[in-house]
C-alpha positions in Angstrom: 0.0 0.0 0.0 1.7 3.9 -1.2 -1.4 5.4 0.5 -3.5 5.0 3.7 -7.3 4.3 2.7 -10.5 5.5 5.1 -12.6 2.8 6.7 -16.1 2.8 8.5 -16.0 1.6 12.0 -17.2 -1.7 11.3 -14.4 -2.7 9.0 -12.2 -1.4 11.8 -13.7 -2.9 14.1 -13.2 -6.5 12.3 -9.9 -5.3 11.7 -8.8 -4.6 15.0 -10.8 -8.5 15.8 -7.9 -9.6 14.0 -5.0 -7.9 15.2 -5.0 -4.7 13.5 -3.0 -2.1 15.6 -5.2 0.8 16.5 -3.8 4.7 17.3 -5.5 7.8 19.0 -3.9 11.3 17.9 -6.2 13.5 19.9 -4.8 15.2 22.9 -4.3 13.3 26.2 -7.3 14.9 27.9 -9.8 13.7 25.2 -7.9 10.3 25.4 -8.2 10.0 28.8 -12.2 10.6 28.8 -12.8 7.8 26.4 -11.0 6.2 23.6 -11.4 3.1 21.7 -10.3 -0.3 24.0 -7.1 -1.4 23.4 -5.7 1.6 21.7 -2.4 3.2 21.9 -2.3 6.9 21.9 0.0 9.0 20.0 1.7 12.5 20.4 4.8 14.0 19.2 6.7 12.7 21.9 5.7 9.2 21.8 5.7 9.1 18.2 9.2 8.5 17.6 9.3 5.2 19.9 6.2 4.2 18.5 7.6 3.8 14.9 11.2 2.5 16.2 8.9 -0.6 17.9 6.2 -0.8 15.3 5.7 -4.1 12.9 5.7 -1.7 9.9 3.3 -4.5 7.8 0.8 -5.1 10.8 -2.2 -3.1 9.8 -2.8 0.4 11.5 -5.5 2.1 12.1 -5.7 6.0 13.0 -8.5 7.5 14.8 -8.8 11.3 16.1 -12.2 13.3 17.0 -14.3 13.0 13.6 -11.7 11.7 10.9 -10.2 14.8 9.3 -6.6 15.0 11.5 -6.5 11.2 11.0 -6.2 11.5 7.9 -2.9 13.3 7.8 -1.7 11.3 10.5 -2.1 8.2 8.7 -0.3 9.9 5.5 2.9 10.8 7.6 2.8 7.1 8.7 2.5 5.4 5.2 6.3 8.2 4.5 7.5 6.6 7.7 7.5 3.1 6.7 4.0 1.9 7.6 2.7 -0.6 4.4 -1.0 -1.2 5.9 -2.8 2.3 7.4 -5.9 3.4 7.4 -7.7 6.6 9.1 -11.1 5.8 10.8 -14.1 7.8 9.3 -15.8 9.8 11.9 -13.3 9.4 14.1 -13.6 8.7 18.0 -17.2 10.6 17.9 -18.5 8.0 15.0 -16.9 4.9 16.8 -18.1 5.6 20.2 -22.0 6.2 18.7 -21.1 2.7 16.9 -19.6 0.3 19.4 -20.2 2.1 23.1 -19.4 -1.2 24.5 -15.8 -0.6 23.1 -14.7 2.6 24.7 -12.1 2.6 27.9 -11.5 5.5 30.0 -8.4 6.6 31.4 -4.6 6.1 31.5 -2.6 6.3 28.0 -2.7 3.1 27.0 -5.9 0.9 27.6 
């Protein structure tokens, strides 16, 4: 893959079912009030790690508040290495109306 593609919650959600890596970009605060279980979330600081540790060909998926930020995110990954990334259409906002029963509060990491 030479570009990131956008997918609807439910193909992310049977993506991250099978192992697809998932990434919040939206500031701590808004992370820490809910964000998608299992997620990892990203900042500049922990960006750099994040890539140094990262399977570049396991599937990522990028989520920020309603899809647009994402989408430049997950463009600046596929120049970085990544071969498999994808930006979540309406963001955290559309996932958390979708799958309520998937959203974890707190920490940085779930």
């Amino acid at each position: 893959m030479t570009e990131f593609k956008r997918i609807a919650p439910e193909t992310a959600q049977q993506m991250r079912a099978a192992g697809a890596v998932v990434v919040d970009i939206r500031d701590p605060h808004s992370y820490a009030n809910g964000h998608i279980s299992g997620s990892t979330h990203l900042d500049n600081h922990s960006l750099p790690d994040f890539i140094a540790a990262a399977d570049l060909d396991q599937p990522l998926i990028v989520t920020c508040y309603h899809g647009h930020s994402s989408q430049s995110a997950a463009a600046y990954l596929v120049n970085q290495g990544f071969s498999d990334v994808y930006s979540l259409d309406g963001g955290f906002e559309l996932w958390h109306a979708t799958f309520p029963q998937d959203v974890a509060r707190g920490g940085e990491s779930a």
